[in-house]
C-alpha positions as CSV (number, residue, x, y, z in Angstrom):
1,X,4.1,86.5,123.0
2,X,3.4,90.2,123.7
3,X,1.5,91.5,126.4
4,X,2.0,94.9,126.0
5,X,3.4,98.1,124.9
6,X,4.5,99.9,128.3
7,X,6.1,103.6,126.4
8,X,9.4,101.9,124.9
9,X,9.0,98.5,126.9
10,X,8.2,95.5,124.5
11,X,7.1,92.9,127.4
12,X,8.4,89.3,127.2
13,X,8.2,85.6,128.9
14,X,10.1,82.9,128.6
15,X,7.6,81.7,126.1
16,X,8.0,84.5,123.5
17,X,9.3,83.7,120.1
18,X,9.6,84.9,116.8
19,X,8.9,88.3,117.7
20,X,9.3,91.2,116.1
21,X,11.7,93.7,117.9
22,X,12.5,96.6,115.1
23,X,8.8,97.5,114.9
24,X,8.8,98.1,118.7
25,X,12.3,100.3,118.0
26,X,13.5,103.4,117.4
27,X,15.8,104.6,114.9
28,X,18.6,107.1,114.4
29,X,20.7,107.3,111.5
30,X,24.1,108.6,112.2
31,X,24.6,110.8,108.5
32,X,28.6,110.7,109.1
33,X,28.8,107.3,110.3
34,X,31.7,108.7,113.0
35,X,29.3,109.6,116.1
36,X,30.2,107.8,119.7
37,X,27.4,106.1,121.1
38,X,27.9,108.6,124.0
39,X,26.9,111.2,121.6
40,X,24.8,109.0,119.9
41,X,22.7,109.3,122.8
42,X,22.5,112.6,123.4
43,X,20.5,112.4,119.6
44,X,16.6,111.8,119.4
45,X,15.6,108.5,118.2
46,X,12.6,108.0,115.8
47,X,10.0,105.8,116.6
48,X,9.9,102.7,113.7
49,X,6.4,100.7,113.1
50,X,7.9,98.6,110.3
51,X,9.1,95.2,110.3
52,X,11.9,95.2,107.9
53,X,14.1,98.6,106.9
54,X,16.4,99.4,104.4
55,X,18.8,102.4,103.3
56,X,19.9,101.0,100.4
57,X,23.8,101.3,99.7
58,X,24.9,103.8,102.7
59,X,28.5,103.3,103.0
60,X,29.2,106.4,105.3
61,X,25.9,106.5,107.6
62,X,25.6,104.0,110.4
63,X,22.2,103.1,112.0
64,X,21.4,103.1,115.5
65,X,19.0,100.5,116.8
66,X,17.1,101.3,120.2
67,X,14.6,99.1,121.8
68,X,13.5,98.1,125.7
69,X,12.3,94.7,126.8
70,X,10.7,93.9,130.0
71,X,10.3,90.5,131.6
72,X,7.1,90.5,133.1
73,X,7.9,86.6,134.4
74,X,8.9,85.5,138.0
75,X,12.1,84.4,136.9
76,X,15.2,84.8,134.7
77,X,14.7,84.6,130.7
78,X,17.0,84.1,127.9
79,X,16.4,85.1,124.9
80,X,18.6,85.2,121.5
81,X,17.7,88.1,119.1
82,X,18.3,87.8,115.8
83,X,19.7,90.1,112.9
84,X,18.0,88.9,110.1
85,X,20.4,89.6,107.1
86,X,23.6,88.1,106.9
87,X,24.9,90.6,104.5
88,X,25.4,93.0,107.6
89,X,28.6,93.6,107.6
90,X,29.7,95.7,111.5
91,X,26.7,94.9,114.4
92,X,27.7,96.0,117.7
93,X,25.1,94.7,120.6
94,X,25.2,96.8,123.5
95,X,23.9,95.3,126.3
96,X,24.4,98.4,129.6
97,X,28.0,98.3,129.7
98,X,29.0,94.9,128.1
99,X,29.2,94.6,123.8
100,X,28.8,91.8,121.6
101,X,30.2,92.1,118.3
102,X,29.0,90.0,115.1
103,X,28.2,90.5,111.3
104,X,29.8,89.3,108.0
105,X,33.2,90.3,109.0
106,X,33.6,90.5,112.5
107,X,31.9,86.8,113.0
108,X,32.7,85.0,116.1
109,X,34.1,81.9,116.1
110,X,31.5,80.2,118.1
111,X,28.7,81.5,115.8
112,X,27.0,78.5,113.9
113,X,24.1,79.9,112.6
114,X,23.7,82.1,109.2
115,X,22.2,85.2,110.5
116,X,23.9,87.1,113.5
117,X,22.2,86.6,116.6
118,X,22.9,88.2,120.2
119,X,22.3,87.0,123.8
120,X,19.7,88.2,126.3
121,X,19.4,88.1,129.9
122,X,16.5,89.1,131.8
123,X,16.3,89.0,135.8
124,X,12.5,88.5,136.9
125,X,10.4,91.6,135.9
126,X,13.9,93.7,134.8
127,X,13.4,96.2,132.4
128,X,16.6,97.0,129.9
129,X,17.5,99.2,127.2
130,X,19.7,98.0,124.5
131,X,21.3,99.5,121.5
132,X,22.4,97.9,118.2
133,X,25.1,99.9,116.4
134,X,24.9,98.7,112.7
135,X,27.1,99.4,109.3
136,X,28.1,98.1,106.1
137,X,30.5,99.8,104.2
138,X,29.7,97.5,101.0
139,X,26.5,95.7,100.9
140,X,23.1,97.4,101.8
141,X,21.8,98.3,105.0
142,X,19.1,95.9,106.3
143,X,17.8,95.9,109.8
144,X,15.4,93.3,111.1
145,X,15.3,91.9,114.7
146,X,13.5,89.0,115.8
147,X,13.5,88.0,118.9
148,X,13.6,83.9,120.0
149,X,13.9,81.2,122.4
150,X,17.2,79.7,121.5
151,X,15.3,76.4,120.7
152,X,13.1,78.0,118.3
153,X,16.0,79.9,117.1
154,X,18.0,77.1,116.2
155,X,15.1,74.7,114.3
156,X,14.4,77.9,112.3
157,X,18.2,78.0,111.8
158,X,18.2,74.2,110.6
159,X,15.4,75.0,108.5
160,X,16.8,77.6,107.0
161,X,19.9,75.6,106.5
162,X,18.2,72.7,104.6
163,X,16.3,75.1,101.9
164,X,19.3,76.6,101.2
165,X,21.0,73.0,100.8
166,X,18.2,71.8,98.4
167,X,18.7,75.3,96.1
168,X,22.3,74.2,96.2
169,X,21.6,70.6,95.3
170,X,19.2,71.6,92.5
171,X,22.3,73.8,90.8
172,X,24.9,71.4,91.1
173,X,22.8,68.6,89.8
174,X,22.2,71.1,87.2
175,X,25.7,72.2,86.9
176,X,27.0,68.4,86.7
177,X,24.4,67.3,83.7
178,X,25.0,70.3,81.7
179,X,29.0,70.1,81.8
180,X,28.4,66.6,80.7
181,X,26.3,68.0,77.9
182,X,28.9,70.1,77.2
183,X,31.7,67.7,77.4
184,X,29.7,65.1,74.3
185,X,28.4,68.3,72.2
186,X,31.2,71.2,72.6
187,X,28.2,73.4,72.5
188,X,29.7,77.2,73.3
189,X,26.6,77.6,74.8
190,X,26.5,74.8,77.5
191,X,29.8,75.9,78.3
192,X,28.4,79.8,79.0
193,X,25.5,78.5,80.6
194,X,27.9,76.2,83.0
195,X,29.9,79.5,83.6
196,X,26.4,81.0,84.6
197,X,25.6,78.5,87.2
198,X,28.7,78.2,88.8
199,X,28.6,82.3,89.1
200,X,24.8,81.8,90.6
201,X,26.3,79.2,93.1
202,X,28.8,81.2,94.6
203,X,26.4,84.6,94.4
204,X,23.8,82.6,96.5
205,X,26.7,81.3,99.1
206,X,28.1,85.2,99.4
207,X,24.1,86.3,99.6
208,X,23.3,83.8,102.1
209,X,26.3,83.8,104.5
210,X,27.2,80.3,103.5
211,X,30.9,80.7,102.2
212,X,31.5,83.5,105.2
213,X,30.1,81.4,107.9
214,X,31.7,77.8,107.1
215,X,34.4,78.7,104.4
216,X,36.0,82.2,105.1
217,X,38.0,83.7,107.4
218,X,37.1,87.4,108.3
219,X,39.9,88.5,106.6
220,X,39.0,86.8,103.1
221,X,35.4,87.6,104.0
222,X,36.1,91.3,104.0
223,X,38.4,90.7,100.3
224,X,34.7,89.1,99.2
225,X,32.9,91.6,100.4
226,X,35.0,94.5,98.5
227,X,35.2,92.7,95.4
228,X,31.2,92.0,95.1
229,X,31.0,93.7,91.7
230,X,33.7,91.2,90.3
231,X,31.8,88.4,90.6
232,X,28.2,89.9,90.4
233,X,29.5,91.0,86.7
234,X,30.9,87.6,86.3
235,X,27.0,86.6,86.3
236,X,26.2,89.3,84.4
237,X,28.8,88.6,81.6
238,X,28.1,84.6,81.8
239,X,24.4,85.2,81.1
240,X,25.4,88.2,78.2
241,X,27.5,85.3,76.6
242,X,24.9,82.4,77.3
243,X,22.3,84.9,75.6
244,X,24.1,85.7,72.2
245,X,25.2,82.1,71.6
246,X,21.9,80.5,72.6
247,X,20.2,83.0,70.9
248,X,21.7,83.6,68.7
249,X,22.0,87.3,68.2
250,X,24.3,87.8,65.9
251,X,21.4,87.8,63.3
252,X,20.3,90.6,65.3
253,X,22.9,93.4,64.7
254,X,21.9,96.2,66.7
255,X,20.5,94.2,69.9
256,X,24.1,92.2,69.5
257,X,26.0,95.1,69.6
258,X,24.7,96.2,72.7
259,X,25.5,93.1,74.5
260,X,29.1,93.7,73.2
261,X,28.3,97.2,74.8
262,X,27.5,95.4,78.4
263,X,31.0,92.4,77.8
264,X,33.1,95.4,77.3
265,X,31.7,98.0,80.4
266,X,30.8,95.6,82.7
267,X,34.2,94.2,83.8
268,X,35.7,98.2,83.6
269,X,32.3,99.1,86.0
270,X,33.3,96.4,88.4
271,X,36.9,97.1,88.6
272,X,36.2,100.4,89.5
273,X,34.1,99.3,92.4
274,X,36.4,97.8,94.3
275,X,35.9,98.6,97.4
276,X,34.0,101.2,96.0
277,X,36.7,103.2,94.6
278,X,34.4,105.2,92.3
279,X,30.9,103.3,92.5
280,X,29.4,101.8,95.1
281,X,26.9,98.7,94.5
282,X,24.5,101.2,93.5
283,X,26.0,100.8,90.6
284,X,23.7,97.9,90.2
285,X,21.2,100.0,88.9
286,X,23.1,100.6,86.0
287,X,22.6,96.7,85.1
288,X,19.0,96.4,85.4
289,X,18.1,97.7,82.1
290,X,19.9,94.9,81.2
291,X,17.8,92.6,82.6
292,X,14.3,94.3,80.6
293,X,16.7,94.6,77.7
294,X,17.9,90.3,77.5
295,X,13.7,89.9,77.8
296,X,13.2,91.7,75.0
297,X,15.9,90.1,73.0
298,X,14.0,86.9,73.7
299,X,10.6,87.6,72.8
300,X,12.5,89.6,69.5
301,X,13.9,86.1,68.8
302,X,10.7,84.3,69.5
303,X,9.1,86.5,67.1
304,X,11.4,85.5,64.5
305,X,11.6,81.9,64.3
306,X,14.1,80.8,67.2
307,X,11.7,78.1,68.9
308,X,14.1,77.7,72.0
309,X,13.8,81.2,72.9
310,X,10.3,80.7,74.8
311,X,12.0,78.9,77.6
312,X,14.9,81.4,77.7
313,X,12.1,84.0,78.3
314,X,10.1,82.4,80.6
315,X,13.0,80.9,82.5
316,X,14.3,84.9,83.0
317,X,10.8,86.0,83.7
318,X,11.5,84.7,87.1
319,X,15.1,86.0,87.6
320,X,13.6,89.6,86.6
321,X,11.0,89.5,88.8
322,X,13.4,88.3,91.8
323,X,15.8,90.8,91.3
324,X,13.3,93.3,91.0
325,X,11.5,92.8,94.0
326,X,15.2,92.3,96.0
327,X,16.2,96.0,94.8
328,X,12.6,96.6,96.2
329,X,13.7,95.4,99.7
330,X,17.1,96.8,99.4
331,X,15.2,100.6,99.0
332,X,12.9,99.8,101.8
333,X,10.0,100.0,99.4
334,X,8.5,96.7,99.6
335,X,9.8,93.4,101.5
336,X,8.8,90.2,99.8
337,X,10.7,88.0,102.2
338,X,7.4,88.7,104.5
339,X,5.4,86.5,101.8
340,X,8.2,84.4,100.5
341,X,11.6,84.6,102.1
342,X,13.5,82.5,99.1
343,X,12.5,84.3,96.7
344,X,15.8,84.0,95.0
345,X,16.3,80.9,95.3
346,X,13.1,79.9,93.9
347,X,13.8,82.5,90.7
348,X,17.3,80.9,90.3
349,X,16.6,77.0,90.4
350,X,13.1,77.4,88.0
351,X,15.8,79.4,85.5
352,X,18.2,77.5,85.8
353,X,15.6,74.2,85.3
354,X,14.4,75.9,82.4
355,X,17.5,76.7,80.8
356,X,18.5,73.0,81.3
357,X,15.4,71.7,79.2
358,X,15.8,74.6,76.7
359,X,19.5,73.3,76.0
360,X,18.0,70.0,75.6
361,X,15.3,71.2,73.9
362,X,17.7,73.1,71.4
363,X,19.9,69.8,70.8
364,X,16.0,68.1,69.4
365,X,15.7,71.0,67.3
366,X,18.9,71.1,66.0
367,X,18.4,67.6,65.2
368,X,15.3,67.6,63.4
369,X,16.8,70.7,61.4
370,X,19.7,68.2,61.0
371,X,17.4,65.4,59.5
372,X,15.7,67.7,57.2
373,X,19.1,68.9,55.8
374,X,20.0,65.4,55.5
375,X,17.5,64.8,53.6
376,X,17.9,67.3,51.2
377,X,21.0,66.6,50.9
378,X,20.8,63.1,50.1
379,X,18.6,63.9,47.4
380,X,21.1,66.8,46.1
381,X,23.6,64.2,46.5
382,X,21.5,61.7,44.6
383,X,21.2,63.9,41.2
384,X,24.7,65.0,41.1
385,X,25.8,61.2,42.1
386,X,24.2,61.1,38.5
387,X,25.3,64.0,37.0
388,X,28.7,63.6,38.2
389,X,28.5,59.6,37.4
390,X,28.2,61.2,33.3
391,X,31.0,63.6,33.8
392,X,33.5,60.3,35.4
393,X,32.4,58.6,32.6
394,X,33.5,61.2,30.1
395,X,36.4,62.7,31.9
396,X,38.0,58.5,32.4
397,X,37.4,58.1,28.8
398,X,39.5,61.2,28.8
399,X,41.9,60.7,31.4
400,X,42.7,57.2,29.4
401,X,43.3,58.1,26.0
402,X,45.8,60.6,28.3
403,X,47.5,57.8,30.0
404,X,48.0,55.8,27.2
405,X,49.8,58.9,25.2
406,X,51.8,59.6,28.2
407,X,52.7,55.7,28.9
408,X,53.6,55.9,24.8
409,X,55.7,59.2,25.1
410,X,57.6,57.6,28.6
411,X,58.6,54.8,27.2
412,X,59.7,56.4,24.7
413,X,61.8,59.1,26.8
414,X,63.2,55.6,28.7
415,X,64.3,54.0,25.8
416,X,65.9,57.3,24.1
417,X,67.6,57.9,27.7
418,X,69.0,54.5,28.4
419,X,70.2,54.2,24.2
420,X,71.6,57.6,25.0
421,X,73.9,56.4,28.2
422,X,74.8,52.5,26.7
423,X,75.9,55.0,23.8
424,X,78.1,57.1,25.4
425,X,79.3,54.5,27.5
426,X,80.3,52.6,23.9
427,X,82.0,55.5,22.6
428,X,83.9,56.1,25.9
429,X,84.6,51.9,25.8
430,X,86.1,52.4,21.4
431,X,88.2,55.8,22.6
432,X,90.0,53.0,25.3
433,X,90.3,50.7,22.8
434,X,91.8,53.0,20.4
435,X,94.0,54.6,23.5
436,X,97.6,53.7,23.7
437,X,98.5,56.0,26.4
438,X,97.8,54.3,30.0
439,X,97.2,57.6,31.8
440,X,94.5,58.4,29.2
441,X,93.1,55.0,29.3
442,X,92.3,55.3,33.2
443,X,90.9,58.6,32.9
444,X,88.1,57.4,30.7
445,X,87.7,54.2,32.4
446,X,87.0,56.4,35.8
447,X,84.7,58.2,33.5
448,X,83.1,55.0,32.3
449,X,82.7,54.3,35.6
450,X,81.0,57.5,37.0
451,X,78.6,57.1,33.5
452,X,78.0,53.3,34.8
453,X,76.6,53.9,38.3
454,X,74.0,56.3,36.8
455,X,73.2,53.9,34.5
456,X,72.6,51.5,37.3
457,X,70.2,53.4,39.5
458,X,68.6,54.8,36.2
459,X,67.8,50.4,35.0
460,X,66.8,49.6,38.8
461,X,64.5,52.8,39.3
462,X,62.9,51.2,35.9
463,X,62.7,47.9,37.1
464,X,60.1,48.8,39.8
465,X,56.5,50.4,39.8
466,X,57.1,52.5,43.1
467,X,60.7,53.9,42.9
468,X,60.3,55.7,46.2
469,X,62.6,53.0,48.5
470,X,64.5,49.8,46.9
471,X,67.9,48.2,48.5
472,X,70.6,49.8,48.6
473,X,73.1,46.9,47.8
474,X,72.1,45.6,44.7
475,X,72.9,48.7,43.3
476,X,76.6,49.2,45.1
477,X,77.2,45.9,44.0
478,X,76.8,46.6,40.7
479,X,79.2,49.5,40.7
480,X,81.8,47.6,42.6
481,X,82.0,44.7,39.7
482,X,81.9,47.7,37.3
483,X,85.1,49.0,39.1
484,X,86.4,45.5,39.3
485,X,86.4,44.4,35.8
486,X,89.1,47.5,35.2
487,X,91.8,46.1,37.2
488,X,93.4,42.5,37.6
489,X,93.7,42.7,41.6
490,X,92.2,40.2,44.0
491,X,90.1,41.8,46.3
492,X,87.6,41.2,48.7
493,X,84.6,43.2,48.9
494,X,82.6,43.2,52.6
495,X,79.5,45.1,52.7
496,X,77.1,46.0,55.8
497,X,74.2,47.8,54.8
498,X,71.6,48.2,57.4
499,X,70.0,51.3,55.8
500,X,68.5,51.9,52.7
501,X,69.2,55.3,51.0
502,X,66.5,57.3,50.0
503,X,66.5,57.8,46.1
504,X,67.4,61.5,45.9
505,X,70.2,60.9,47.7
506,X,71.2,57.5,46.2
507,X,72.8,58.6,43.1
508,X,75.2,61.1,44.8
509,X,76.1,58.0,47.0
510,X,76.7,55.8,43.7
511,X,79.1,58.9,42.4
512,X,81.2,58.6,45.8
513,X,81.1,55.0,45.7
514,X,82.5,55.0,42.4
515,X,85.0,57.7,42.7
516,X,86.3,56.0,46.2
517,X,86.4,52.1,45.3
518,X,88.1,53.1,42.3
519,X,91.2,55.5,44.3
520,X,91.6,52.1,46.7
521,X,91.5,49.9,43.7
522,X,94.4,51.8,42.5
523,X,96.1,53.2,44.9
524,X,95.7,51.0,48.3
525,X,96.8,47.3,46.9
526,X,99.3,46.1,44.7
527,X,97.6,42.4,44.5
528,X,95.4,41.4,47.4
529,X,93.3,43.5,50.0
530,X,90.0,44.0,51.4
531,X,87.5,46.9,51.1
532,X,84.5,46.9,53.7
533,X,81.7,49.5,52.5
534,X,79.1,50.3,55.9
535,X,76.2,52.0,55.8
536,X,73.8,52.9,59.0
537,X,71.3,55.0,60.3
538,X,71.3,56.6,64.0
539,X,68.8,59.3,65.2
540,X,68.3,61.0,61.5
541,X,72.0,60.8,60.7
542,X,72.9,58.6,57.5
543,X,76.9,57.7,57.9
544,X,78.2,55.8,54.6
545,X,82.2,54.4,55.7
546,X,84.1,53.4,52.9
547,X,87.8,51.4,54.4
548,X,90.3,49.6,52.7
549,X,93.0,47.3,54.2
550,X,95.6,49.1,51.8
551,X,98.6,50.7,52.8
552,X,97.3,54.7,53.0
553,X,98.1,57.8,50.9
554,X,99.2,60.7,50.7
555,X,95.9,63.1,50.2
556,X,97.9,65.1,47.3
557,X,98.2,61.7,45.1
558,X,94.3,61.2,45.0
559,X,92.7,62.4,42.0
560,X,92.0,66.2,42.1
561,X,89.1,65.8,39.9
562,X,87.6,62.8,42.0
563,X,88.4,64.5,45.3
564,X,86.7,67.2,43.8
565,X,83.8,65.4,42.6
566,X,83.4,63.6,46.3
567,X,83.8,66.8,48.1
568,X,81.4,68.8,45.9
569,X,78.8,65.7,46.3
570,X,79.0,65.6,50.0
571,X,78.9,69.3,50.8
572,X,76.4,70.4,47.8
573,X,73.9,67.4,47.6
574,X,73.9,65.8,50.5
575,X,74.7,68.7,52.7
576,X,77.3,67.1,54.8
577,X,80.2,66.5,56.1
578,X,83.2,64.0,54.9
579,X,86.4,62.8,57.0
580,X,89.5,61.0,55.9
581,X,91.7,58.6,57.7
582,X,95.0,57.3,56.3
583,X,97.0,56.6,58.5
584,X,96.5,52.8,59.0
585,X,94.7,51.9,55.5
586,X,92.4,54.4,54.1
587,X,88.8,55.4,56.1
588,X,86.4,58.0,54.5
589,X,83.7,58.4,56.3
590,X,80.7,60.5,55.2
591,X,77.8,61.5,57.0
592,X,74.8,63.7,56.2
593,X,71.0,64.0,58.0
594,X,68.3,62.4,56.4
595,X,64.8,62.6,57.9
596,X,62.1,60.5,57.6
């Protein structure tokens, strides 16, 4: 309650409230920022009739604040007075000889409230002079004073609290159903638009004092506060990249490329402002083109066909507006938070709602336009089903006269192949016959043999319709008796096969079979003996063990030309590695990789 204005004296009671104290002030703007407030006030004050003022981004100029209250009550009033923006970032309260300090980064520890506030103590009818020493280096400077009974004070406080805790209800809730949106559709632009709302969250809670008052120390505060630009162009490249993809623009050539234009400058711009290095956060100005120019995309787009883009511009409508009418306040041209103090957060949650039924919106329309191309594409489908139904017809007819030719022509090629091996086999089996020299005689049955196990594989390949995989042991049986039947010896033959070899690899096996069983048959016994043959499989590595119960060689009496034969198998074909034991009986183990 005022009841009068006594000179400079702004007469008070212990029931005034919610007054306004800066219009009842006067101002002096300190252009250097370094004066003392002994010098200060040696400097004339101007008288200030307005409510709210602002200087914009001043980083070197501090403003001085003078005002006198009188209590014209019996008794002792106190009184809190309130600096209404909590972007302030160095208030200094001098009250006579005593200072309180507050602001964004010299915040008390006992403050609880989002704007800064100061103590006042009046004695019955005292009149006193204070001073209010303000400066931000970063954000704008913003002076408004309101005095209040600390009651009042602190229900307008709660208040305050709560609208701020609906906004950041309404863009979580957002936040939440559109990441679960994104997480069903993988739509780039739910996940743009997520990045949007997340970078509007924590704008709000830096523009509000939320994250400085209950998160921050005054330390990481003042990191905040020196890296504004980074996260303001976070925003700005969130809502670039939300833009072209819902949009979008890429049909549009020249508007895309100067989004590209903004994704590219904006991060460089906002580097550069760190603690304003080169620009200070009038640097924003630079942006708000941008904010006409994303409009215009979406009425462009409206214009030509993209249904989804009305919401996009209404929804922006709003944020344009806000911000516009902020810069307003920021330049002390007009103050909208006389008429509606949450202005931004009003702009923010009706764009944000919008953008949320304008994604779901989109998902409709890119289901209808899915339908439709179903559609058509069933019936496409249905005349070639018919087209193509002709040409299978034609082409099996085709394909089966084919087969049958080629079934002809490979059983042909079988039957020439395997008359071509049982012959060479029978003119190796007359030249023993006709043979009188023993030496001669076991070279060609060793030859007989080696022809024998790739007659084997060849007749078992044959003998199945997928040749991929068959056992091993039938076919190392077979080449055992083969070797048998060439020498009168009693021997016993143990086998342990726990793998079966693939078929490339196979033959090469049957070869070393062969060319070992064969050097123990003749070499290792005289009349009885055992042979065990072992193969496994551990970790990719084939090992194929070949031992005999015999009584061991001398490595210069095995055949050169089967030794040869072994070694060239294991080193060139199977690519691996062979070892020889003969000291008790004779071991030759061979082992090569073999992957699945």
């Amino acid at each position: 309650m005022i009841f009068s204005l006594n000179l400079y004296a702004l007469e008070v009671d212990e029931s005034s409230s919610n007054l306004d104290v800066l219009s009842h002030s006067h101002l002096f703007l300190d252009e250097s920022g370094s004066l003392s407030k002994t010098e200060v006030l040696k400097q004339d004050f101007l008288p200030n009739t307005q409510s709210v003022v602002g200087f914009g981004f001043v980083p070197n100029k501090t403003l001085w604040i003078k005002f006198t209250l009188k209590n014209s009550s019996d008794k002792s009033i106190s009184k809190l007075l309130e600096y209404a923006n909590p972007m302030a970032e160095y208030l200094t309260f001098y009250d006579g000889n005593e200072t309180q300090l507050n602001g964004m980064l010299q915040m008390p520890q006992e403050r609880s409230s989002l704007h800064p506030s100061f103590e006042i103590i009046l004695n019955a009818h005292e009149e006193k002079t204070f001073y209010i020493q303000a400066h931000s280096h970063i954000s704008a400077l913003i002076a408004n004073l309101v005095l209040w009974n600390k009651e009042d004070f602190l229900k307008k406080d709660y208040k305050h609290k709560s609208y701020i805790f609906i906004f950041f209800t309404i863009i979580a809730t957002l936040l939440v159903y559109n990441f679960m949106l994104w997480i069903f559709t993988k739509d780039r632009a739910y996940f743009y638009y997520i990045l949007y709302l997340i970078g509007v969250l924590f704008f709000q809670a830096v523009y509000v004092g939320v994250i400085q008052l209950y998160l921050l120390s005054n330390e990481l505060s003042e990191i905040i506060t020196k890296t504004s630009m980074l996260y303001i162009s976070f925003l700005i490249i969130s809502i670039v990249l939300f833009t072209r993809e819902f949009l979008n623009t890429s049909q549009f050539k020249k508007l895309d490329t100067v989004l590209k234009a903004y994704l590219y400058i904006t991060p460089i711009v906002a580097l550069l402002s760190y603690d304003n290095f080169l620009f200070n956060l009038n640097i924003i100005a630079f942006f708000i083109p941008l904010g006409f120019f994303v409009l215009f995309i979406g009425f462009y787009a409206l214009s030509n066909g993209v249904k989804q883009a009305k919401f996009y511009v209404i929804g922006w409508s709003f944020v344009i507006v806000s911000l516009l009418l902020t810069n307003l306040r920021t330049m002390n041209f007009f103050d909208i938070s006389v008429y509606f103090a949450y202005i931004n957060e009003f702009a923010f949650a009706s764009e944000a709602l919008l953008f949320s039924v304008a994604l779901a919106h989109r998902i409709n329309i890119l289901n209808q336009e899915k339908e439709l191309a179903n559609a058509r594409l069933f019936a496409i489908g249905q005349k070639q089903k018919e087209e193509l139904k002709e040409l299978v017809e034609e082409k099996t007819k085709d394909l089966s006269s084919a087969l049958e030719e080629k079934e002809i022509l490979y059983k042909e090629l079988n039957h020439r192949v395997k008359n071509n091996l049982q012959m060479i086999l029978s003119l190796i089996k007359l030249q023993i016959n006709q043979t009188d020299a023993q030496g001669t005689k076991e070279q060609l049955n060793i030859t007989k043999n080696r022809i024998h196990s790739i007659t084997k594989l060849y007749e078992l390949l044959h003998l199945r319709e997928e040749n991929v995989n068959f056992n091993t042991l039938p076919y190392f049986e077979k080449i055992v008796q083969s070797v048998k039947e060439n020498f009168s010896k009693n021997i016993t033959i143990d086998y342990k096969i726990t793998h079966d070899v693939k078929v490339q690899n196979l033959i090469y096996c049957g070869l070393i079979l062969n060319e070992l069983v064969t050097n123990s048959f003749k070499h290792a016994f005289k009349d009885d003996g055992e042979i065990h043959i072992n193969i496994h499989k551990n970790r990719g590595i084939v090992s194929l063990r070949v031992q005999d119960s015999g009584k061991g060689f001398k490595q210069e009496n095995f055949n050169s030309l089967g030794l040869t034969i072994v070694e060239t198998l294991v080193t060139k074909q199977l690519e691996g590695e062979m070892h020889i034991d003969s000291i008790s009986g004779c071991t030759t183990t061979i082992t090569w990789r073999e992957d699945v």
